[in-house]
RODOKE-123584 format. One line per field, with one value per residue (C-alpha): y, z negated, x. Coordinates in pm, 1 decimal, always signed. Each point is the difference from the previous one (the first is absolute). Layout:
N
Y: Y,...
Z: Z,...
X: X,...
//
This chain:
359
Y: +0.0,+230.3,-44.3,+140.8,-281.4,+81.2,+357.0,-56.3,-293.0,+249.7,+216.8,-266.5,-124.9,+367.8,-23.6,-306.5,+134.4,+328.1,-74.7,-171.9,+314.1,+211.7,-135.9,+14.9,+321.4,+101.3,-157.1,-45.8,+267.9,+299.2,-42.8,-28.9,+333.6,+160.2,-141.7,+124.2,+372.8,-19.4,-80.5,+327.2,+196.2,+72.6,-221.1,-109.5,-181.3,+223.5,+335.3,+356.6,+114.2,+22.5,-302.5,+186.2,-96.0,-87.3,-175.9,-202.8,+85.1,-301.5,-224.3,+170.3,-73.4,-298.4,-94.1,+272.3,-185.3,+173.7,-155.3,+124.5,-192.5,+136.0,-75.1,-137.3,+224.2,-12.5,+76.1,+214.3,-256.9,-19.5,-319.1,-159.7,+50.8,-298.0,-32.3,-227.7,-327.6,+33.5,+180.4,+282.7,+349.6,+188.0,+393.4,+13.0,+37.1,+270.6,+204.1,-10.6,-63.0,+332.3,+358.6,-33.4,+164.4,-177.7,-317.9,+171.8,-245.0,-268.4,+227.1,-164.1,-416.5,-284.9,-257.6,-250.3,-276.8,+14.7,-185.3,+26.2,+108.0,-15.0,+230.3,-51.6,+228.8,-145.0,+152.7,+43.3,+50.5,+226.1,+63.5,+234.3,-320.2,-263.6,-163.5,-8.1,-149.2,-263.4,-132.5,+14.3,-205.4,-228.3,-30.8,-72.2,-217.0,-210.9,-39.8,-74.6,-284.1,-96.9,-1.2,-250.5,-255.7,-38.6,-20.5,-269.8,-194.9,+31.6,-132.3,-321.2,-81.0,+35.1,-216.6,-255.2,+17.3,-53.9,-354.7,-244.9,-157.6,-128.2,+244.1,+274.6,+236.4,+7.3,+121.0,+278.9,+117.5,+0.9,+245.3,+215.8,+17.8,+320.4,+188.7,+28.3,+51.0,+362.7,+162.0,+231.3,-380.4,-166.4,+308.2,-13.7,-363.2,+47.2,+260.1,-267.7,-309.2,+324.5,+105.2,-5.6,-122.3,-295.8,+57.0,-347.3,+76.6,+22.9,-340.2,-170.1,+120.7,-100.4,-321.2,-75.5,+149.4,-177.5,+293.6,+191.2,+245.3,+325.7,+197.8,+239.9,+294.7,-21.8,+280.3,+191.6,-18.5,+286.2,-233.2,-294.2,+179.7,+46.5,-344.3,-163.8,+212.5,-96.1,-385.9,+21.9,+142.0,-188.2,-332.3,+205.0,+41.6,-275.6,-193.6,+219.9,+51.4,-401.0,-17.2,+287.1,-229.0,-309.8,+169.2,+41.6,-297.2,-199.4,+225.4,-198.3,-268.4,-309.6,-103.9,+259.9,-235.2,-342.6,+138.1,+85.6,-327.6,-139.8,+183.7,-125.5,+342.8,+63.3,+173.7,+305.8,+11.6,-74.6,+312.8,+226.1,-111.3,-69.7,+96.6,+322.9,+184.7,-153.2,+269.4,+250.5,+160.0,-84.3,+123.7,+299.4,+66.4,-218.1,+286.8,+363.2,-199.9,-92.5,+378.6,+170.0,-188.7,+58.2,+358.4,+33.6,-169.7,+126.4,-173.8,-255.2,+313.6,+135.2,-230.9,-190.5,+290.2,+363.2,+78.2,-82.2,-71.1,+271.3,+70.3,-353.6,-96.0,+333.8,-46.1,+277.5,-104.5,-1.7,+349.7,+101.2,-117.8,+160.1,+327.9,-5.6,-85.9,-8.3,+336.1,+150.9,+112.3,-87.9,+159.7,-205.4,-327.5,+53.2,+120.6,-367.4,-184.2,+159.3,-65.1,-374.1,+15.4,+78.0,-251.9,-240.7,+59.6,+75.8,-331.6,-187.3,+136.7,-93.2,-360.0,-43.3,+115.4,-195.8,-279.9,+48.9,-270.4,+102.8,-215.4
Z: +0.0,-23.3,+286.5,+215.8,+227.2,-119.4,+167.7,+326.9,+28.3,-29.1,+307.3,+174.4,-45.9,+83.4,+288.1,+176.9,-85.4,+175.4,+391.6,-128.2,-236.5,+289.7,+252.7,-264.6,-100.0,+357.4,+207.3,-301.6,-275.5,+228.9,+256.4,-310.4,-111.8,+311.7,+60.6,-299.5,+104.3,+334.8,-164.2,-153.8,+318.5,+362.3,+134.0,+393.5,+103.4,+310.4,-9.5,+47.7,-333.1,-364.8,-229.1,-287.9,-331.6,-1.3,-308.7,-38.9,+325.6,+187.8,-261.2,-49.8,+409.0,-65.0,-300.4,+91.7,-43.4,-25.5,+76.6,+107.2,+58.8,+325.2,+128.1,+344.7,+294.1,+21.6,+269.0,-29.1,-171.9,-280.0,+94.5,+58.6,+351.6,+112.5,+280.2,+290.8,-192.3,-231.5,-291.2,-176.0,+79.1,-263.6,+49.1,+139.5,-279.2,+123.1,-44.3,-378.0,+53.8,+226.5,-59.4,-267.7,-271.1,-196.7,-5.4,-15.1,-239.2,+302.3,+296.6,+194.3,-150.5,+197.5,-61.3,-207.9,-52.1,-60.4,-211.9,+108.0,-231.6,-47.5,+207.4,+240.0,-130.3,-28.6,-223.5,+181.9,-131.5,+216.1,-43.2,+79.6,+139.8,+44.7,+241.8,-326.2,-190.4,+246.9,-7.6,-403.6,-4.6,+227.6,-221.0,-277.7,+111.7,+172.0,-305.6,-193.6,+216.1,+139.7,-368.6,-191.3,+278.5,+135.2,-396.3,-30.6,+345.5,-151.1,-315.8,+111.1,+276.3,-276.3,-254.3,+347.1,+102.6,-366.6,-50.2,+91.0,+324.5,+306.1,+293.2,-245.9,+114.7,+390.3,-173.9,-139.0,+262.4,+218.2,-266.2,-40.3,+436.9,+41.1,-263.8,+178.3,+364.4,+12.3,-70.1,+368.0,+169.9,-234.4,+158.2,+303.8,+21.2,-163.0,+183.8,+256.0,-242.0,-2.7,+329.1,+56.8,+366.0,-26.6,-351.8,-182.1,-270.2,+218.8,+178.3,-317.7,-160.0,+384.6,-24.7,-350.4,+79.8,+335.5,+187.5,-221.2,-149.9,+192.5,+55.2,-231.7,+13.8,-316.9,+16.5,+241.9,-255.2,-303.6,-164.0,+26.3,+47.6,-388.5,-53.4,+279.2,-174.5,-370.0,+154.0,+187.1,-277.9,-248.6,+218.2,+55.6,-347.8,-221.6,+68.9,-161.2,-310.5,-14.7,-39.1,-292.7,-164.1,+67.1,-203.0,-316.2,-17.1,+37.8,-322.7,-197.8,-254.2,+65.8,-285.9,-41.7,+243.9,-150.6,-333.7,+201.6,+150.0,-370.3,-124.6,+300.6,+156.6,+365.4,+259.7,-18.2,-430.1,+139.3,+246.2,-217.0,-327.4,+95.3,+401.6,-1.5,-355.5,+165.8,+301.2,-174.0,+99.0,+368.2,+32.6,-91.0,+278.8,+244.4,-17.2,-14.8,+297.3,+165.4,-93.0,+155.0,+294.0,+102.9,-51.4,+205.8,+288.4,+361.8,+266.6,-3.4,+48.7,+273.1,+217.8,-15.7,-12.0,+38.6,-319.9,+211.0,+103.3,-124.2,-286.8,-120.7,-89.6,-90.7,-322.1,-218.7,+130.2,+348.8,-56.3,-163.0,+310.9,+227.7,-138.4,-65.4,+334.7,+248.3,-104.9,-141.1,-316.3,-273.1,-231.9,+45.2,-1.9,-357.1,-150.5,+114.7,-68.6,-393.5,-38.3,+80.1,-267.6,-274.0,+102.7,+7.1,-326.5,-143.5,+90.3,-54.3,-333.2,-92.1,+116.3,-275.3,-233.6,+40.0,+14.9,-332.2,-233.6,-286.0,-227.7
X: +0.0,+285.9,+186.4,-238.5,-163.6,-380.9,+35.8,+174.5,-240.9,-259.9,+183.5,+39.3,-392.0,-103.0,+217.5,-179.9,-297.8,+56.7,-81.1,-382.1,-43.7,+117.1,-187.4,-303.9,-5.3,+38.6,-248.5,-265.7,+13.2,+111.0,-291.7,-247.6,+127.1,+19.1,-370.2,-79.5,+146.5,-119.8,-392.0,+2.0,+111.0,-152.1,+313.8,-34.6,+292.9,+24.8,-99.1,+139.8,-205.4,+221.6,-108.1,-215.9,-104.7,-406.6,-76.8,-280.4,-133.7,+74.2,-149.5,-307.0,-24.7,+41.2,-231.8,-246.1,-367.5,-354.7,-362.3,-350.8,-298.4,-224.9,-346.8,-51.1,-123.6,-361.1,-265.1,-314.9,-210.9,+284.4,+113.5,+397.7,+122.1,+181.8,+316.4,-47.0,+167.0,-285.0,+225.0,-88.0,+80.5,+172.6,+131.7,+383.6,+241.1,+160.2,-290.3,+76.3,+390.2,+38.5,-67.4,-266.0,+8.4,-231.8,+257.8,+304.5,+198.8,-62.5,+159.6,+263.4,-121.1,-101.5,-242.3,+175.6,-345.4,-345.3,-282.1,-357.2,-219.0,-360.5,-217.0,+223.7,+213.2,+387.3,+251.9,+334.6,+378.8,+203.8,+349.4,+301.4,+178.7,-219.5,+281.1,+182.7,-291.3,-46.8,+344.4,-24.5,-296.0,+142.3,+341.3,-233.7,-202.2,+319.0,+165.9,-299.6,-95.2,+391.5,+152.6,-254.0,-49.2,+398.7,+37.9,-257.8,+157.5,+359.5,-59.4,-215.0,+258.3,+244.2,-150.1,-55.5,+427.4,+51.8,+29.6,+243.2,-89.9,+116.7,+11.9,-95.6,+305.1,-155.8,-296.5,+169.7,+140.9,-304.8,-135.6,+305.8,+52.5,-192.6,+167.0,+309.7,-154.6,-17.1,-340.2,+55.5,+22.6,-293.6,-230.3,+61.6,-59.4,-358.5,-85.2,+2.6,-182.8,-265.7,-27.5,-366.5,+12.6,+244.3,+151.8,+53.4,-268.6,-288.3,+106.3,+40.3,-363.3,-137.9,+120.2,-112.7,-358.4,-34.1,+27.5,-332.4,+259.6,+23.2,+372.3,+36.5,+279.7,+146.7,+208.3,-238.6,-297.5,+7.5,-182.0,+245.2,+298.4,+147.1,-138.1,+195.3,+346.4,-89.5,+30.2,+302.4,+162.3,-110.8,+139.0,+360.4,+42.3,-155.0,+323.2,+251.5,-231.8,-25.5,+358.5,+33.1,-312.9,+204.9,+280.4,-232.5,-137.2,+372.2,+78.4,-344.8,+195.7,-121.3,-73.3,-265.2,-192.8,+124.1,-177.2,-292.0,-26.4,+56.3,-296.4,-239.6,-9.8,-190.0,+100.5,-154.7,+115.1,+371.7,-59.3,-116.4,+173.2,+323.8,+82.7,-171.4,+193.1,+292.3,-56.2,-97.0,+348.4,-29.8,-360.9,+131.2,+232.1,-190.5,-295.7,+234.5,+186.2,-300.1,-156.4,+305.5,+4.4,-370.7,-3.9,+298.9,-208.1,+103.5,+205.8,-313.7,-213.2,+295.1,+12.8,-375.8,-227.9,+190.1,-286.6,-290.5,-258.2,-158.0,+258.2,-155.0,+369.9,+153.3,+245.9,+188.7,+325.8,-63.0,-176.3,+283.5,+256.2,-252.7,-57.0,+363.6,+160.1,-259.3,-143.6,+302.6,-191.0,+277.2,-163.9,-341.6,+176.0,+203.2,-301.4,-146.4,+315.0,-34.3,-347.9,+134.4,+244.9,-222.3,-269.2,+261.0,+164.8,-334.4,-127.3,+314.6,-0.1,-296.6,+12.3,+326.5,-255.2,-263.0,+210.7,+273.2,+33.6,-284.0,+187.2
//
């Protein structure tokens, strides 16, 4: 101890750990601060116009929301005047949303959704970004479906690989093959599997429904579009999330289940008494891995959909790139890319809570 090895160990640890730490804090926590700067600026990554300070401008653009409810255009008699489709007619929203001063706190929004109402009234929800919006409710609603179900899948193919049988190492790697195929290739080769002229899909269902099923384009129907994505990803994924369960569960003593067995437990009692506390651990970072991965949703969104159709498959990171690149607006995309952050870490912080040892 006093000849000096425990510091120039230290040096020399410090040392190798300088080009990850460099590399780090240069391509990860520099951009976040810069994003961060840029969020709270008019920045437009080309224009002849100095870079000001704006505050909270371009978040309240973002999260702008306001709602009115409106009557339906009536004839003479007093009675609902409906289109040619057989819908109702409703006033444009840009006669509220545009020079009148009785709605002023809704100029400039968009209509966001609506929910009919009775009278045939409906009660609509505008906002100052309701591209925004859309690709938020989409986020949500991916990782709300994507993160319980590849959970779910990961886990029961991990409980099936673990046991000691022959051939049971092909098996794995069956599971584990699109994991390291890169997500760019795995889209491009659904897009094809849900083409809705020849795609693979359509053939398939065809085939099992002796040719009653009618083509459908998945990725060319809003209402099957997100759908068709949640799927694909949850199949590219489940595989690498097996493994991580696979991990935990090679960690469970054995003996834990040889006293099980002793005391005549069933399956489901060896589950939840002994497997399941065993994983407590790994269920942790199996959801704020699975969490941060679907929020940060976009090549599959890139390259099978461009956002469409009909911003069905918009998602905040893809807005972000977008409004960022495409449409030069810096500024627009940080204040996104933070938004993300904090929805991340709020969620990911709140999944270790709900799930800390009580004990």
């Amino acid at each position: 101890m006093t000849d000096g090895k425990p510091k120039s160990q230290n040096k020399v640890g410090w040392l190798m750990a300088l080009p990850a730490s460099s590399l780090i804090i240069l391509f990860l926590i520099v951009p976040f601060l810069l994003a961060f700067w840029f969020s709270f600026t008019n920045q437009r990554l080309v224009s002849p116009n100095p870079t000001e300070f704006v505050g909270w401008s371009n978040f309240s653009d973002l999260m702008g929301v306001g709602s009115l409810t409106i009557d339906p255009k009536r004839d003479a008699e007093g009675k609902p005047v409906y289109k040619a489709n057989g819908d109702i007619q409703y006033p444009r929203m840009r006669t509220f949303t545009r020079n009148n001063p009785d709605y002023e706190h809704l100029q400039g929004m968009r209509e966001w959704f609506s929910i009919p109402l009775s009278n045939d009234r409906k009660w609509v929800v505008l906002a100052k970004d309701a591209l925004f919006m859309k690709a938020l409710t989409n986020t949500l609603l991916f990782v709300a479906i994507v993160a319980p179900i590849q959970a779910g899948l990961a886990l029961l193919l991990a409980l099936l690989i673990n046991q000691k049988l022959p051939g049971i190492n092909l098996f794995r790697t069956i599971y584990f093959m699109p994991v390291v195929i890169s997500i760019v290739v795995v889209s491009i080769l659904w897009r094809f599997i849900y083409d809705g002229e020849n795609g693979l899909l359509n053939a398939i269902l065809g085939f099992l429904s002796f040719g009653l099923f009618e083509p459908v384009d998945w990725l060319g129907n809003p209402s099957t579009a997100l759908g068709s994505i949640m799927a694909m990803s949850i199949w590219q994924g489940v595989g690498f999330h097996m493994i991580i369960w696979l991990s935990g569960l090679q960690t469970i003593p054995g003996s834990l289940y040889e006293a099980a067995a002793l005391e005549g437990a069933k399956r489901w009692q060896v589950f939840r008494y002994v497997t399941w506390p065993g994983l407590r651990n790994t269920a942790v970072l199996i959801m704020v891995v699975i969490t941060m991965q679907a929020f940060a949703l976009f090549a599959q969104v890139d390259v099978m959909t461009r956002g469409g159709p009909v911003d069905s498959t918009q998602s905040l990171v893809f807005q972000s790139v977008q409004r960022g690149y495409e449409k030069q607006d810096i500024a627009g995309g940080s204040a996104i890319a933070v938004v993300l952050f904090l929805m991340v870490l709020s969620i990911s912080l709140i999944q270790r809570y709900m799930s800390r040892d009580r004990s």
